[in-house]
C-alpha positions in Angstrom: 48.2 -154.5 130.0 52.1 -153.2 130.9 51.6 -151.7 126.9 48.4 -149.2 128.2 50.0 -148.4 130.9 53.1 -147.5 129.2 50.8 -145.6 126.8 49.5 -142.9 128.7 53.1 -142.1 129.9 54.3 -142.1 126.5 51.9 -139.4 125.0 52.7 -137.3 128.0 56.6 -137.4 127.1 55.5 -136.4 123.9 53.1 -133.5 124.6 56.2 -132.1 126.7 58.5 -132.7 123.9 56.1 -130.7 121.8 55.9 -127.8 124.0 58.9 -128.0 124.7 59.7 -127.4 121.4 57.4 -124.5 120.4 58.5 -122.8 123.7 62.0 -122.7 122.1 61.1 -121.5 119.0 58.9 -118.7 120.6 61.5 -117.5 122.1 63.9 -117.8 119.1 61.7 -115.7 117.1 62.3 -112.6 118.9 66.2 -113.4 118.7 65.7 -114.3 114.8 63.9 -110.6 114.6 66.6 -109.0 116.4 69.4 -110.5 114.4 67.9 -109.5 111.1 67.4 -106.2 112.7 70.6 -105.4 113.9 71.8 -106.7 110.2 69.3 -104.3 108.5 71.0 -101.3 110.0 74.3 -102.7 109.3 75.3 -103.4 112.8 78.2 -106.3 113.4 79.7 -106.2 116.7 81.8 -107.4 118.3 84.0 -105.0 116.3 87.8 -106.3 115.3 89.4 -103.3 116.2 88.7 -99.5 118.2 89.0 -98.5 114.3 86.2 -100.7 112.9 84.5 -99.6 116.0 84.9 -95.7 115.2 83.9 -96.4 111.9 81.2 -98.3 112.5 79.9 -95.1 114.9 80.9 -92.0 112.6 79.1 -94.1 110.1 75.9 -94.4 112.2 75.8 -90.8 113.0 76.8 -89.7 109.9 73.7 -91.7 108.1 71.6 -89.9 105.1 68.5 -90.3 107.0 70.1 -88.3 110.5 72.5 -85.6 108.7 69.2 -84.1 107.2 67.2 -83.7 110.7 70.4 -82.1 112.2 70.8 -79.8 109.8 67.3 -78.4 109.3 66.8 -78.6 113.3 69.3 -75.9 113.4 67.9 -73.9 110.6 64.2 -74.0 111.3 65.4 -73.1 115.0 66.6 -70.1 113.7 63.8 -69.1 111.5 60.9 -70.6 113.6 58.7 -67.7 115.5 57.2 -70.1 118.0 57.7 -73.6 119.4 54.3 -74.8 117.7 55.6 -73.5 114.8 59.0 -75.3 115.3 56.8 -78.6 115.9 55.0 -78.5 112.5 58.2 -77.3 110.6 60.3 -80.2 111.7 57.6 -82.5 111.9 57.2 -82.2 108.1 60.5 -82.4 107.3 60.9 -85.1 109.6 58.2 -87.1 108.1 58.3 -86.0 104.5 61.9 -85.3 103.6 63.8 -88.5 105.8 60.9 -90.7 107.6 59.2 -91.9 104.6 62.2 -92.7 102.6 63.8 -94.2 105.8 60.8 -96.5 106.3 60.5 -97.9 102.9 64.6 -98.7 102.9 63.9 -100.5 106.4 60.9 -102.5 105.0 62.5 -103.3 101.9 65.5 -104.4 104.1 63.4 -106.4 106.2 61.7 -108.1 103.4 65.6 -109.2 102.2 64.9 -106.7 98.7 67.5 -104.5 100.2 71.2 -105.2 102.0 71.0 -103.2 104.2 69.2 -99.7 105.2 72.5 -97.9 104.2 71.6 -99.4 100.8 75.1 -100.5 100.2 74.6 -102.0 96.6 74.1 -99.8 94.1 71.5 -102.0 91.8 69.0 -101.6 95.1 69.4 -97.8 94.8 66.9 -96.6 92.5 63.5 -97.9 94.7 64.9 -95.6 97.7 65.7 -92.8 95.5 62.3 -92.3 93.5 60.3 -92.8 96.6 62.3 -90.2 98.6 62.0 -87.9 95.4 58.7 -88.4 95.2 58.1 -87.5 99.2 60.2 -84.7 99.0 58.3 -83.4 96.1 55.1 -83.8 98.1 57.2 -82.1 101.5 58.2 -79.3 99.1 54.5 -78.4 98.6 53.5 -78.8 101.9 56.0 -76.1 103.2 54.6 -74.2 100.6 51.2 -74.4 101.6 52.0 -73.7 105.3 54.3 -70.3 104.2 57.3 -71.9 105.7 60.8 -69.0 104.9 62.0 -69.4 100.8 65.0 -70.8 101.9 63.8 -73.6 103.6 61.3 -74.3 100.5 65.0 -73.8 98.5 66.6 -76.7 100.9 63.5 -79.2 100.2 63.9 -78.3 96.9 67.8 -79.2 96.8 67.0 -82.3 98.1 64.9 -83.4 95.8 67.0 -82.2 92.7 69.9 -84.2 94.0 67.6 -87.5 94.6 67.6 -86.9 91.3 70.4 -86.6 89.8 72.4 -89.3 92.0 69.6 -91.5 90.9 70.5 -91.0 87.3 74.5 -91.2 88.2 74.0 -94.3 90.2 73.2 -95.9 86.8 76.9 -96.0 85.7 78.8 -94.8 89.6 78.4 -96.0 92.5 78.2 -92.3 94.7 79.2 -92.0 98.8 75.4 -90.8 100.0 76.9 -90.7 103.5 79.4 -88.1 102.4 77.5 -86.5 99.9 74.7 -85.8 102.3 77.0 -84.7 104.8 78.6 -82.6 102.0 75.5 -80.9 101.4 74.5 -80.3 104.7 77.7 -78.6 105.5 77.7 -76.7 102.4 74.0 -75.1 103.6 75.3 -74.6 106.9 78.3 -72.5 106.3 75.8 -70.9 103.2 73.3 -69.6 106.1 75.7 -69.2 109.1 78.9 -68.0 107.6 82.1 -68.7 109.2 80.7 -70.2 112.5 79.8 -73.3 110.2 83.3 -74.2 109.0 84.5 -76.3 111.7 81.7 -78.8 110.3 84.0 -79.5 107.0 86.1 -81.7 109.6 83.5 -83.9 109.2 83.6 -85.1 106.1 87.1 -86.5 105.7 85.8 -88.7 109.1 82.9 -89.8 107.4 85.1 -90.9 104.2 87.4 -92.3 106.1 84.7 -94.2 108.1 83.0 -95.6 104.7 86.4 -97.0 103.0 87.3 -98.2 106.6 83.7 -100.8 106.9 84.6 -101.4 102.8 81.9 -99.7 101.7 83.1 -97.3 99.3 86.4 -96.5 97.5 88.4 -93.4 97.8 87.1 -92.7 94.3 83.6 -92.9 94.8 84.2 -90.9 98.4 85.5 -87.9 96.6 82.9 -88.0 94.1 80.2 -87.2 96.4 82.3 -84.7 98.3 83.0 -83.0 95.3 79.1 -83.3 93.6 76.7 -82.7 96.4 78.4 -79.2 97.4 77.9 -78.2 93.6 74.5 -79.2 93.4 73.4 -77.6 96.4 74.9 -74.0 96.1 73.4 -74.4 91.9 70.0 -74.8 93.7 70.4 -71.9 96.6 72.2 -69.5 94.0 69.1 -69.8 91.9 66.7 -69.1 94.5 69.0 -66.6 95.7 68.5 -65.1 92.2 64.9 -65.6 91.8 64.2 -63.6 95.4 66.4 -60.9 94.0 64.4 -60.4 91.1 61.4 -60.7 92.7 
């Protein structure tokens, strides 16, 4: 008898242990998701020092997938007649040029195929760079179709031809895309806008310095991009450039 009534008591202990139990690991779930997040985007804080910290923030802002949407915000401010028209231009560009590209390096990343979304190994590299090619191809169209200004068909274009090429070179080198984005970006700028753009070639020591800082790249492999992406880009404008001439 004192063995049943010690049963009932027992099962209950148990069925709180259980749910117990699950109720911690419901709530560790969340945390497990937000730890693999914040490692997908590269995040470790606490930082060790106000210089990892800076480097850690110029490298955030700095990313491939935001220097793009800066840089044609500005221009497609300029050119746009009419906020709707604004809305569609960036949305496209937004979508086809950075957002799909950005989303398969975060899925990949979350699916542990990928480091991290700043695709820090160079072997993980070539997924991310034939799908943005490929969606930049399609934007490049789609501006096309819509009438969007030559040049900003010329910057899609760009785009596209340096996905590229830094796909090919990332066969043998492993390339800064932080600073050769920014390069390019800063290269179109001061090509539109002239002087008034200069002040943005500041930038791109930061952002090197902000990439050998976290370990990421190599002072080598920082000048490469510097050096390549402005090349590229003014190749692809000068022939457009050409092309409307003779046109």
């Amino acid at each position: 008898m004192g063995n049943n009534r010690r049963f009932p008591g027992a099962c209950c202990c148990a069925i709180v242990r259980v749910e117990q139990a699950h109720a911690a690991n419901s709530l560790s779930l969340p945390m497990q998701h937000a730890k693999r997040l914040m490692s997908a985007l590269g995040v470790s804080l606490p930082s060790r020092s106000p210089s990892d910290g800076a480097a850690l923030l110029i490298s955030g802002v700095g990313s491939p997938f935001l220097t793009p949407l800066y840089t044609a915000s500005a221009i497609v401010r300029t050119w746009a007649q009419s906020l709707p028209e604004f809305l569609v231009w960036i949305s496209l560009i937004c979508i086809l040029f950075v957002g799909v590209g950005f989303c398969y390096v975060l899925i990949q990343t979350l699916r542990g195929k990928i480091s991290d979304v700043h695709v820090s190994e160079s072997s993980q590299r070539q997924g991310p760079f034939a799908v943005a090619v490929c969606s930049s191809i399609v934007g490049i169209f789609a501006l096309w179709w819509i009438g969007v200004p030559g040049p900003l068909i010329a910057l899609g274009t760009a785009f596209a031809f340096q996905g590229i090429i830094f796909a090919l070179l990332t066969r043998w080198a492993k390339i800064s895309m932080h600073v050769a984005v920014a390069a390019s970006c800063v290269t179109t700028l001061v090509w539109l806008f002239g002087w008034v753009a200069v002040p943005l070639l500041g930038f791109l020591p930061l952002q090197g310095w902000a990439r050998m800082r976290r370990g990421r790249h190599t002072l080598g492999q920082v000048i490469l991009g510097a050096g390549l992406a402005p090349v590229l880009t003014l190749a692809m404008l000068l022939s457009w450039w050409a092309i409307g001439r003779g046109g």
